[in-house]
Structures are given as structure tokens and as C-alpha cells.
MIDRENDO-284062 format. One record per atom (N, C-alpha, C, CB): residue in one letter; x negated, y negated, z. Coordinates in steps of 0.001 Angstrom, whole numbers, plus 500000, padded with zeros to 6 digits. Glycine has a CB too. Layout:
N
AXYZ/...
This chain:
297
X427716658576661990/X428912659219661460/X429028658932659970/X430176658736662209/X429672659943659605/X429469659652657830/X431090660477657212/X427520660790656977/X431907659568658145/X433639660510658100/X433789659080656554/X435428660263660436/X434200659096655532/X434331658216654583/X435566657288654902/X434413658926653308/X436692657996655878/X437669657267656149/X437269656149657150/X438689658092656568/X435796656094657401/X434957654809658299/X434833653895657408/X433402655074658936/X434752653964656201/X434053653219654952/X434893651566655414/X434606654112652954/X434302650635655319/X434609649518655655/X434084648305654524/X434093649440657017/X435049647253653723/X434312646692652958/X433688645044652735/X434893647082652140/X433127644440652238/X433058642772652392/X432408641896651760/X432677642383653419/X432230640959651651/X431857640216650345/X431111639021650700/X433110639795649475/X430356638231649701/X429610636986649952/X429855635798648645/X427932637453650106/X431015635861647699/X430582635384646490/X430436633738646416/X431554635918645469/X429816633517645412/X428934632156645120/X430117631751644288/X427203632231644258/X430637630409644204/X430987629525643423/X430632628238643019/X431754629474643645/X431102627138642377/X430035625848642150/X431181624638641679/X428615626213640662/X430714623743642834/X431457622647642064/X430713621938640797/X431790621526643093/X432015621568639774/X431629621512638498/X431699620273638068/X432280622299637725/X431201619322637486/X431872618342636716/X431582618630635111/X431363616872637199/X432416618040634307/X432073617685632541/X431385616912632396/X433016617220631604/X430238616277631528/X430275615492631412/X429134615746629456/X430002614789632921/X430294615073629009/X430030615161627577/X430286616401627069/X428732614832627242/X429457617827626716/X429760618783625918/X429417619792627345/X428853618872624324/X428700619095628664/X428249620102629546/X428848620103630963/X426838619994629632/X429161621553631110/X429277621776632860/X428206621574633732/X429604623163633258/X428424621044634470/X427089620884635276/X427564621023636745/X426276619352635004/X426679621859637666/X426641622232638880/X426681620921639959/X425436623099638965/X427318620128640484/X426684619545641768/X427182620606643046/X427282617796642029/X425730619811643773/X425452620697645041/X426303619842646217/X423595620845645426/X426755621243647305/X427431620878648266/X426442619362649057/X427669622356649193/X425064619243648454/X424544618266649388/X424915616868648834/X422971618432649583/X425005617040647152/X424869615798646904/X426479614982647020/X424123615757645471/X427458616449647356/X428621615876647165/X428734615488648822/X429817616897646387/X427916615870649854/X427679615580651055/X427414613767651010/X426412616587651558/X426198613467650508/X425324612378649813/X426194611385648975/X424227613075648814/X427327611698648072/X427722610653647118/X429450610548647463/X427280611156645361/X429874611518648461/X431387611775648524/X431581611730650040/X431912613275647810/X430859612034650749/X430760611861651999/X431719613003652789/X431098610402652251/X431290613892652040/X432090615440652573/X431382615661654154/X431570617156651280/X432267616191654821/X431609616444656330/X431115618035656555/X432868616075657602/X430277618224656996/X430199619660657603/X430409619920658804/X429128620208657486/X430805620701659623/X431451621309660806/X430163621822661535/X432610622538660434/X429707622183660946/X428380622960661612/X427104623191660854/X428749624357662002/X425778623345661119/X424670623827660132/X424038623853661121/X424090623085658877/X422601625102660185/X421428625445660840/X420158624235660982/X420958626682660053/X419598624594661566/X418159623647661885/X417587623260660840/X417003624301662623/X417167624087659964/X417086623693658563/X417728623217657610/X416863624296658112/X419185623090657637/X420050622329657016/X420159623210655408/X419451620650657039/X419638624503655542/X420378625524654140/X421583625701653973/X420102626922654075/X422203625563655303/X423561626247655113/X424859625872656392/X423163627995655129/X424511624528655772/X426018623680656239/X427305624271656050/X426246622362655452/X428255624756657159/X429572624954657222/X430476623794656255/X429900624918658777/X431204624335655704/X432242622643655314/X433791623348656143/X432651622155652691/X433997624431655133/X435595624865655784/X435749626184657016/X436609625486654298/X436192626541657668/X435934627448658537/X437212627373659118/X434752627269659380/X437673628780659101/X439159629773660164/X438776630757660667/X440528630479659423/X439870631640660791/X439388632773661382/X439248633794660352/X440221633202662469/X439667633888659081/X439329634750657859/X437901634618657124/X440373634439656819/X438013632893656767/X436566633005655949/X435799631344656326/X436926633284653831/X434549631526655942/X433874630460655523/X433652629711654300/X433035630687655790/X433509628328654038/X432620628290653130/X431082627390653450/X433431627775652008/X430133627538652484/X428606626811653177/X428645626608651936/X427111627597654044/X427401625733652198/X426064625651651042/X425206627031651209/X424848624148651411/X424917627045649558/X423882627873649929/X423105627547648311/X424425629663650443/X422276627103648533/X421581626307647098/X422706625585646560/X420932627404645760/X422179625591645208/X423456624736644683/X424953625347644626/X423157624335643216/X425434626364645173/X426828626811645377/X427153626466646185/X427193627868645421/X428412626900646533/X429136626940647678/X429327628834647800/X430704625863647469/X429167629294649272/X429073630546649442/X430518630909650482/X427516630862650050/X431200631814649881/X432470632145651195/X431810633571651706/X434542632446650481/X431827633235653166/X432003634670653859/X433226635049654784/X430821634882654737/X433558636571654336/X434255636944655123/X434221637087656204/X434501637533654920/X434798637153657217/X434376636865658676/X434650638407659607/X435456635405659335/X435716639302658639/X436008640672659401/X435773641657658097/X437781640800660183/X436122643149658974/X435604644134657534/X437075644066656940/X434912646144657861/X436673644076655741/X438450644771654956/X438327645874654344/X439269643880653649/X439543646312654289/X439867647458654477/X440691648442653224/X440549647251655626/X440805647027652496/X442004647458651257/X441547646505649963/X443945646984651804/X441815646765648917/X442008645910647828/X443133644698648055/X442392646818646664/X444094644982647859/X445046643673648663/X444583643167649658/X446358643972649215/X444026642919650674/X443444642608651306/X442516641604651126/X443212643377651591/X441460641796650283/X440003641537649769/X441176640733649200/X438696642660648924/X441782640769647852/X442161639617647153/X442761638500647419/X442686639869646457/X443727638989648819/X444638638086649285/X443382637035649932/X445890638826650420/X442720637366650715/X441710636286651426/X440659635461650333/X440675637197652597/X440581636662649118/X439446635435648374/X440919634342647381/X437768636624646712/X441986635044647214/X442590633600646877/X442851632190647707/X443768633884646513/X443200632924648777/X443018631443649506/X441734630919649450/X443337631437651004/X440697631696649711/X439415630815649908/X439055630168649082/X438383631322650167/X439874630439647603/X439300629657646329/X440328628609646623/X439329630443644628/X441602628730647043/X442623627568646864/X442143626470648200/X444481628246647016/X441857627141648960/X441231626035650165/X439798625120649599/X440642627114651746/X439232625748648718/X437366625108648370/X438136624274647532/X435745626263647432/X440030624261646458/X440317623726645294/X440429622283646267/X441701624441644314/X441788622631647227/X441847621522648064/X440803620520648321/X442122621952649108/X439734621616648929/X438419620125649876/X438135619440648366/X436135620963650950/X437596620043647396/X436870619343646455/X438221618128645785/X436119620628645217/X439625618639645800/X440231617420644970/X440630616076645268/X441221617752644527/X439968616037646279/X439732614255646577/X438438613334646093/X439635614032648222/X437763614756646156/X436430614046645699/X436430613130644206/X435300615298645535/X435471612441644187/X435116612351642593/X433246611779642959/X436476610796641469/X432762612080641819/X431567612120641683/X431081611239640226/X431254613597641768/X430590610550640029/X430721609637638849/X431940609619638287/X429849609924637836/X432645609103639134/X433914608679638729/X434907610170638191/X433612607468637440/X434227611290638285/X434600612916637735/X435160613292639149/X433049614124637108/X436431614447639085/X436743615192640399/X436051616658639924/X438622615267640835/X435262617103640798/X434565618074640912/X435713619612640606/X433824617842642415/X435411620286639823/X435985621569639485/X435755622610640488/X435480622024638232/X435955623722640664/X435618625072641882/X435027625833640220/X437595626173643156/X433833626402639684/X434021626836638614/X433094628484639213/X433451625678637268/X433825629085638570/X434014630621638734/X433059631359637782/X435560631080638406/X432229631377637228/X431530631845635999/X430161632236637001/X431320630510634544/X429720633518636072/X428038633731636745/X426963632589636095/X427297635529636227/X427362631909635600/X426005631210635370/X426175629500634860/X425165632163634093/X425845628491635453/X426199626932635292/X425322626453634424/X426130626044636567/X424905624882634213/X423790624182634011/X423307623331635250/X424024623382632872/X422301623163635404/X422207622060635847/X421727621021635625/X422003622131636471/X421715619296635929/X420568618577635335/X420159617821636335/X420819617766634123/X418601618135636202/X417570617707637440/X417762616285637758/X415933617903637069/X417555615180636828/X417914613776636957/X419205613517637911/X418181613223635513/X420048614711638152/X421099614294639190/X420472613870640454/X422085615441639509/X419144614903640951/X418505615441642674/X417409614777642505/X418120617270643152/X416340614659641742/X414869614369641611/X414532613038642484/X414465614150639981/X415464612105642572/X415627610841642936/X415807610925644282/X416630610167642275/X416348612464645074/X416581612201646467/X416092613154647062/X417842612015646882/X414773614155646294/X414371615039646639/X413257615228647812/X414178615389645671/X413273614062648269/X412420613818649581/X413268613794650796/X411632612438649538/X414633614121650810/X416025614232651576/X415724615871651704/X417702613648650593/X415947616472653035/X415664617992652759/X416768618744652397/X415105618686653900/X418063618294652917/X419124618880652723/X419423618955651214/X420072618274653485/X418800617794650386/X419301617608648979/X418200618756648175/X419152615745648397/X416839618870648752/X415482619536648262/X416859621419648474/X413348619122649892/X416958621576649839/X417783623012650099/X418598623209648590/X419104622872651651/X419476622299648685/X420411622064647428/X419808622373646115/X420862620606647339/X418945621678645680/X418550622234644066/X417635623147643980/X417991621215643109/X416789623655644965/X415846624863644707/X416774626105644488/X414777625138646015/X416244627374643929/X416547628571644165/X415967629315644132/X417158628923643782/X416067630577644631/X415049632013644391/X415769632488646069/X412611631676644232/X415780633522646270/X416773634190647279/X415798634535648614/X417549635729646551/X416587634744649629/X415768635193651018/X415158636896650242/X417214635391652879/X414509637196651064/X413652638395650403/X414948639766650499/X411869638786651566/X415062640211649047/X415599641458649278/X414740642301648606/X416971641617648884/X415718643579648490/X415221644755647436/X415878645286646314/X415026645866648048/X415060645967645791/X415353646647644085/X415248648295644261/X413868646068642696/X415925648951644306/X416039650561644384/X415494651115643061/X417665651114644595/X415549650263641914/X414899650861640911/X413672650208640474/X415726651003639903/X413491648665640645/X412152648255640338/X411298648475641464/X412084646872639932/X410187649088641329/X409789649724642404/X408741648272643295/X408889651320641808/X408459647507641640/X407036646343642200/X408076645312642532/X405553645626640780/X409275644968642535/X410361643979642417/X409849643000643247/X411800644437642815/X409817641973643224/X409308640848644718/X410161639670644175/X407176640264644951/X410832639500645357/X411702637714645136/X410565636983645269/X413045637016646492/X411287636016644143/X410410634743644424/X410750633560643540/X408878635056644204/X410593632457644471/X411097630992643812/X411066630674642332/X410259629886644358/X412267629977641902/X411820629774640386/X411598628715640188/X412599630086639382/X410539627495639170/X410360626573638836/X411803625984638435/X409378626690638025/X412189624691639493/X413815624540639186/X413698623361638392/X414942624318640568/X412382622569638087/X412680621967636932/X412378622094635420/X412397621090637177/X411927623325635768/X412094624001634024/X413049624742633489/X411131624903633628/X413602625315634675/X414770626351634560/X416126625775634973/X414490627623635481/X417119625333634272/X418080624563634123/X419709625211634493/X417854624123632744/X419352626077635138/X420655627069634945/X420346627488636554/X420584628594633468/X422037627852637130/X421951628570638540/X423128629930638485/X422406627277639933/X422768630336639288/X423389631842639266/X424593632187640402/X422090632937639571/X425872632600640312/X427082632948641340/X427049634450641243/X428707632286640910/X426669634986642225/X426916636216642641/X427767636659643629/X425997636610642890/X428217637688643547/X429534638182644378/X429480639612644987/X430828638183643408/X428297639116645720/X427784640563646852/X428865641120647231/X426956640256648368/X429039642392647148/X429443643535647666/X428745644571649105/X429404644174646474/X429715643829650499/X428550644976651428/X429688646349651821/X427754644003653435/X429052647239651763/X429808648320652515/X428893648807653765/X430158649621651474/X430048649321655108/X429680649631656114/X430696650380656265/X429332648774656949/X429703651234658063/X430777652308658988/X430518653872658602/X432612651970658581/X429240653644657583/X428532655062657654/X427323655000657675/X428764655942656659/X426688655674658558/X425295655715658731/X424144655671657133/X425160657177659630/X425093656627656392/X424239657147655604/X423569656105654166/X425031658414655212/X424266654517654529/X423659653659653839/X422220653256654358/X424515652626653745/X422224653385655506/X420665653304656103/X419791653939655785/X420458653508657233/X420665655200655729/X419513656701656008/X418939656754654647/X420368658531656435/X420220656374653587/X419305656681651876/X419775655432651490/X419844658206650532/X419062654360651542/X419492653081650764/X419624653130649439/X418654652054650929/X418212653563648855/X417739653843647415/X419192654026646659/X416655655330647294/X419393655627647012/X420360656669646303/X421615655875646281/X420573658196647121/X421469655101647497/X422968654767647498/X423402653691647026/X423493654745648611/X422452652369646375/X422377651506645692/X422379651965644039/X421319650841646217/X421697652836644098/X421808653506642371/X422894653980641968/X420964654697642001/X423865654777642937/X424824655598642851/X425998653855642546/X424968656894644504/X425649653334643619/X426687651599643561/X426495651185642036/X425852649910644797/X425553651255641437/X425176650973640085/X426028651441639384/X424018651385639658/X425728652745639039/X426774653788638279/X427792653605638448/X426797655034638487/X428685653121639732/X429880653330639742/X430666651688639849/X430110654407640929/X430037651211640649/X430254649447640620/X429826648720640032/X430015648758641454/X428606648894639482/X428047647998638522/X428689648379637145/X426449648090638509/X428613649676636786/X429433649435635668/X430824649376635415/X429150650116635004/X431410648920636194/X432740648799636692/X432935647236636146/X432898649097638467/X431953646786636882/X432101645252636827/X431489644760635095/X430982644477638320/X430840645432635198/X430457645278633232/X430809645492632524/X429741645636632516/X431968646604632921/X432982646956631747/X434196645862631735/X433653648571631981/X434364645135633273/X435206644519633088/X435192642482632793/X435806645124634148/X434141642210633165/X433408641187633075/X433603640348631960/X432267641547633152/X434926639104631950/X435367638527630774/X434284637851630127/X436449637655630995/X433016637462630833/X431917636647630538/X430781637414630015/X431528635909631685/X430256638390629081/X429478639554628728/X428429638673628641/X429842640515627463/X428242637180627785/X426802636538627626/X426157635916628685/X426785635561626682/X427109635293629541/X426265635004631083/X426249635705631710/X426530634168631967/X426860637288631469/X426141638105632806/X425073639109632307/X427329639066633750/X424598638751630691/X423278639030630232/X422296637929630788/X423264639094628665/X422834636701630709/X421995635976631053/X421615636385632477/X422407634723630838/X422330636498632965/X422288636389634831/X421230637534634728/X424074636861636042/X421097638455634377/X420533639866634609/X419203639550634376/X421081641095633670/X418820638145633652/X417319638262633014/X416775637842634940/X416786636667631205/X417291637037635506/X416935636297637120/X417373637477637897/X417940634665637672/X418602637415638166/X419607637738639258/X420288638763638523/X420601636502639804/X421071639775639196/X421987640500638504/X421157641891638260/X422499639696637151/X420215642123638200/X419327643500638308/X420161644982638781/X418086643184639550/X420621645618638314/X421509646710638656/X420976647725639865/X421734647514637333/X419467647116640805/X419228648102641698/X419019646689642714/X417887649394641339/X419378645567643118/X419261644756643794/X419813645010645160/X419641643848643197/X419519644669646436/X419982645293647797/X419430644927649098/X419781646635647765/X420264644452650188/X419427644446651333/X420022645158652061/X419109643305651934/X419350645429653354/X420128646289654460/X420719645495655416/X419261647261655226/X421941645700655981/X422672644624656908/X422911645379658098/X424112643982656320/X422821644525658923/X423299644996660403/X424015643435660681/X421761645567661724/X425450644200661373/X426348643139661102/X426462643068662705/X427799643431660049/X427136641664663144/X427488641048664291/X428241642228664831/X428264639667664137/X429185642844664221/X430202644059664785/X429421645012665541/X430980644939663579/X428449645158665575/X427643646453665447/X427199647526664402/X428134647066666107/X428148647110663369/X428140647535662007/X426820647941661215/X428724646515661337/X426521648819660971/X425315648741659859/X425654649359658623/X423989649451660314/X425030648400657476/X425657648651656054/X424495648296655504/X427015647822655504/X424938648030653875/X424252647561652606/X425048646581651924/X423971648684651645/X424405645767651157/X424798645071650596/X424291645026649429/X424836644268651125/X425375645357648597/X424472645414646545/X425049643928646107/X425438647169644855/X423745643580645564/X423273642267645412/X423818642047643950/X421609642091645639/X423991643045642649/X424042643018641731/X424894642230640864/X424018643859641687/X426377642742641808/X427534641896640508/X427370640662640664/X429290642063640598/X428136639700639257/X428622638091639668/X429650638035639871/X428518637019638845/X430313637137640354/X431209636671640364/X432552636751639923/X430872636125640201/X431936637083638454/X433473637324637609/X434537638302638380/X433181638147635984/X434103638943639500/X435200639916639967/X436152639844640772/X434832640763640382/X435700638221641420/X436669637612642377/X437801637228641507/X436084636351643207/X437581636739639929/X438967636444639752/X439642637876638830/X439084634825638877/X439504638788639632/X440021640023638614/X441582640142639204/X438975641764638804/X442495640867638769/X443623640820638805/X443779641888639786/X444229640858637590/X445103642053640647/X444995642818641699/X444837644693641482/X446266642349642460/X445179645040640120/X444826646579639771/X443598646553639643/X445409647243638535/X442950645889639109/X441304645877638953/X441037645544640208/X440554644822637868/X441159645031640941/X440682644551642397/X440837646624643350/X442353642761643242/X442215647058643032/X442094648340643230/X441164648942642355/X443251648912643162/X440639649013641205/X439403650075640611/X438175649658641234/X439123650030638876/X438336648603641619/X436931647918642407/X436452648692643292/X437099646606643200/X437847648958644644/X437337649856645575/X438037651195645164/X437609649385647091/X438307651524644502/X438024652907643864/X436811653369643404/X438718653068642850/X436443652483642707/X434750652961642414/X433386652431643472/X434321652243640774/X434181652055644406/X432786651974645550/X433368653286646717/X432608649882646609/X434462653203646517/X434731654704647231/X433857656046646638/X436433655101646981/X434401655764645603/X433430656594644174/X431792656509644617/X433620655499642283/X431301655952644700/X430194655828644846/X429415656529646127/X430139654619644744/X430405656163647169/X429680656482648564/X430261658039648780/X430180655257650006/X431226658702647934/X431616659962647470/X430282660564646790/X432894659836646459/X429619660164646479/X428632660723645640/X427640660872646428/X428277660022644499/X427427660101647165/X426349659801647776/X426395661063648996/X426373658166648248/X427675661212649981/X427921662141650687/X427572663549650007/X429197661952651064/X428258663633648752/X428004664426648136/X426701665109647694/X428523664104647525/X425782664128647853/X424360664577647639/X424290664660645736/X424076666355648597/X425058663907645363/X425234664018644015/X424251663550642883/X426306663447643845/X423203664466642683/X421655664343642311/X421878664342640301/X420512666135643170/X423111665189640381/X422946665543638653/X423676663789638390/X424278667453637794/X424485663218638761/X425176661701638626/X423969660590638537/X426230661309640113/X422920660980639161/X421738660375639143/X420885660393637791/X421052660943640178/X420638662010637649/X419757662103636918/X420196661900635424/X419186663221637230/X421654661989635276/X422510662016634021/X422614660439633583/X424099662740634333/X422989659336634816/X423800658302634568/X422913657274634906/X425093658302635266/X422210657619635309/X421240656127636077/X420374655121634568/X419394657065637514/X419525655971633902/X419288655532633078/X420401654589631649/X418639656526632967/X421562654964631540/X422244654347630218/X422470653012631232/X423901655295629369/X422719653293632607/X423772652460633740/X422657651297633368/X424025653123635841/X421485651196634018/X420752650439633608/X420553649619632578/X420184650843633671/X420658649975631300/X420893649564629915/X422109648472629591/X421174650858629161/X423259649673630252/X424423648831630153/X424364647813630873/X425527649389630427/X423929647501632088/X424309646305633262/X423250645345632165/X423675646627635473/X422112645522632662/X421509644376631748/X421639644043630330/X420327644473631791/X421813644573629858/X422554644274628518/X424116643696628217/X422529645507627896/X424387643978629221/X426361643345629856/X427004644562628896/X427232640986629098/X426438645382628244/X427259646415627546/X428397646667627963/X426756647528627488/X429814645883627586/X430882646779628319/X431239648064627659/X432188646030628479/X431287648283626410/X431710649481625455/X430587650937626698/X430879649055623097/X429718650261626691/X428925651840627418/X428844651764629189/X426858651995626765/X429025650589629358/X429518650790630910/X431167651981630974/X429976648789631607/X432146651239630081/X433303651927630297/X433248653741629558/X434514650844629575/X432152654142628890/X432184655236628451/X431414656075630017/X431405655236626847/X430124655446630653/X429767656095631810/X430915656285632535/X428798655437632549/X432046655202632759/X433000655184633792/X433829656674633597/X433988653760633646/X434116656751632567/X434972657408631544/X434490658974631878/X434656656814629817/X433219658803631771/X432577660473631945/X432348661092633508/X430878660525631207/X432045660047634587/X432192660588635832/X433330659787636819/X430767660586636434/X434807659816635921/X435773659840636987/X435883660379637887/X436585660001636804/
């Protein structure tokens, strides 16, 4: 079925506990604050990637590398909605973390696409697997709708000093994300990606993010516990969880927008917009993200 009033929406975003220390933010991982704070988890897999800490009936939070990851647990349905649940989930992750302290520091919830990290924190306990889960990164295997050779793959984490918060976007409840993933990840580009780039208070870390993570055709296909089958665009960061509740409405205005196009069979939006869209996301261009926005209201 491909009725748009099925359209169903949901999220995965990355956050990071933070400490200062001297001129730098620095990432610790849900393991080491497991390891030095004696945080409990509720539940985890066999492999120990992705320890539960908080869990209701709205959302989660885990590990998932060095973040902390919330998932939503049902589809939503509204912008109010979506915002009302990711504020609590940020005010519940504020709670667990403010007892903690970590060299004598209480760990921050920090919201930005892109941290530091410093290896000398993990290196020392990296024969611990849960702590090894914790500081590696490079993602389970997805896809790129526009890089055609695209292949995930691990990054050297002690040369590369920096980790990445992304704030997946999945939509479900129409077939037709299956049927044309491609189109319909490109079309998410045009209309969500530069949405989020036009609005994106952070323009230099979500250039940065784009050189790793952040790729404006990024995507996997989901089949959800519901029975649900969707997509999930991998692209935006973070910055959109803390957007204000009218922007939280242009959010799903322009993924409505998007899967409008897509029904639409909307080939000239492609052939017109795909290329600057590109430019703009990786470049964090907001001036030409908001002029694409501007031209296919």
C-alpha cells in the first residue's frame, strides 16, 4: 500500500557523555562509565555492543560505540510527538549521568555531531571487550544511493581522534520505500537533508561529519518488529533533536515532502536538485541548502 496517510515516522539519535578537561570535550564511553562509575545495564547482547542502561515503554537508551543511542520503541506519528519523547529521553540520559563523576568530572549528555576523543582514556583496558566495543567505530554494513562503490568500513581509532552522533531518520507503512530505495533516499536528501543543513547551528562539524559519516545518500532497509517495512536515512546528525518545536514541524513536513515526490514519480526534482543537494550537505552549505528548499516547496 502506498496511501501516504500510512506514512509512519522514527528515529535512532546518538548522543555522548562529555567531560572538560582543560580546553577539550572529550567523549567517555557508556563502558568506561560502566568500568569507573559502576553504571548498571538492564540487559545486553552476547557480544556486549549494546548494553541497555534506561528502558520504558517509549524509549531506550544503549551503548553503541562510544555514544549512547535512544530508540524509539513505537512509530510516531506527529512532530509533537517525536519531540515530546526525545525531550524526555535527553532529560532521563541528564538524570542517569548526574550522579556520576569520572575523574572527579560529572559527565555532560553533549548534543553536537562531532566530539574528541583521547585514546589514553581505553588503551589500558582494551583487552576488556565491552571497553574494545566502546572505542572502536565504523558502522554495521549499510548503503549509499549515490556512491555507487560506497563500502563501510572500520576506521583506525587510534589515529582518528574524533566520533560521530547521528540522528537517523526511519520512515515506514509504504511499500514503496522497498520497491525504490535509491530514489527515495535521494529524494530524503533534497528534502531532509537539506532541511537539516539549512538548519544546523553547528555548519563546521557537520562538514566535518560528512568527510566519515553524514554522506547525503547513506541508508539501510528496515523491517521492523511491527511488521513494518521502511528505510532508514542514515545522513543527518544530531543537531535536529535539539531543534525547536516549529522546526521539529518542517522536519516532518519535508519528509512528507519527500515521500510526496517519490509517489509522485518526481524525476525532474531529481534531475534538477540532486546534484547542488549534494554540494550543499557536504559542504554544510546552509545559504544553498535553504535556496533548494526555497525552490521546490
Amino acid at each position: 500500500m502506498n496511501d501516504i496517510r500510512n506514512l509512519k515516522f522514527g528515529a535512532d539519535p546518538e548522543v555522548f557523555a562529555s567531560i572538560d578537561i582543560g580546553d577539550k570535550t572529550l567523549a567517555v564511553s557508556p563502558a568506561l562509565l560502566e568500568k569507573f562509575c559502576g553504571i548498571k545495564f538492564l540487559h545486553q547482547d552476547e557480544w556486549e555492543k549494546h548494553p541497555v542502561y534506561i528502558d520504558n515503554n517509549e524509549f531506550s537508551w544503549m551503548m553503541d560505540g562510544c555514544a549512547f543511542e535512544v530508540t524509539l520503541k513505537h512509530p510516531i506519528y506527529s512532530p509533537k510527538q517525536m519531540r515530546y519523547i526525545m525531550l524526555n529521553a535527553l532529560d532521563s540520559l541528564h538524570w542517569f549521568l548526574s550522579p556520576l563523576r569520572i575523574f572527579d568530572i560529572e559527565p555532560k549528555v553533549y548534543k553536537k555531531p562531532v566530539i574528541e576523543v583521547n585514546p589514553e582514556m581505553y588503551t589500558d583496558f582494551l583487552e576488556e571487550n565491552k571497553i574494545y566495543q566502546g572505542f572502536i567505530f565504523g558502522c554495521d554494513e549499510d548503503n549509499d544511493a549515490i556512491e555507487s562503490d560506497y563500502k563501510c568500513e572500520t576506521v583506525d581509532v587510534f589515529t582518528h581522534l574524533y566520533r560521530y552522533g547521528g540522528a537517523h531518520l526511519h520512515l515506514s507503512g509504504l511499500d514503496t520505500f522497498q520497491e525504490f530505495p535509491e530514489p527515495a533516499i535521494k529524494l530524503l536528501a533534497i528534502t531532509v537533508g537539506n532541511f537539516c543543513t539549512a538548519n544546523s547551528p553547528y555548519p563546521d562539524l557537520e562538514k566535518q561529519r560528512a568527510k566519515n559519516y553524514g554522506k547525503p545518500g547513506r541508508y539501510r532497509i528496515q523491517n521492523y518488529k511491527n511488521g513494518d517495512k521502511g528505510i532508514e536515512y542514515r545522513s543527518p546528525s544530531n543537531s535536529w533533536i535539539s531543534f525547536s518545536e516549529s522546526q521539529y514541524e518542517e522536519l516532518f513536513f519535508w519528509m512528507r515532502k519527500g515521500t510526496e515526490f517519490l509517489l509522485e514519480k518526481r524525476i525532474d526534482i531529481l534531475k534538477g536538485f540532486l546534484n547542488p543537494t549534494i554540494d550543499a550537505i557536504v559542504n554544510a552549505d546552509s545559504v544553498q541548502a535553504g535556496i533548494i528548499l526555497e525552490e521546490i516547496r
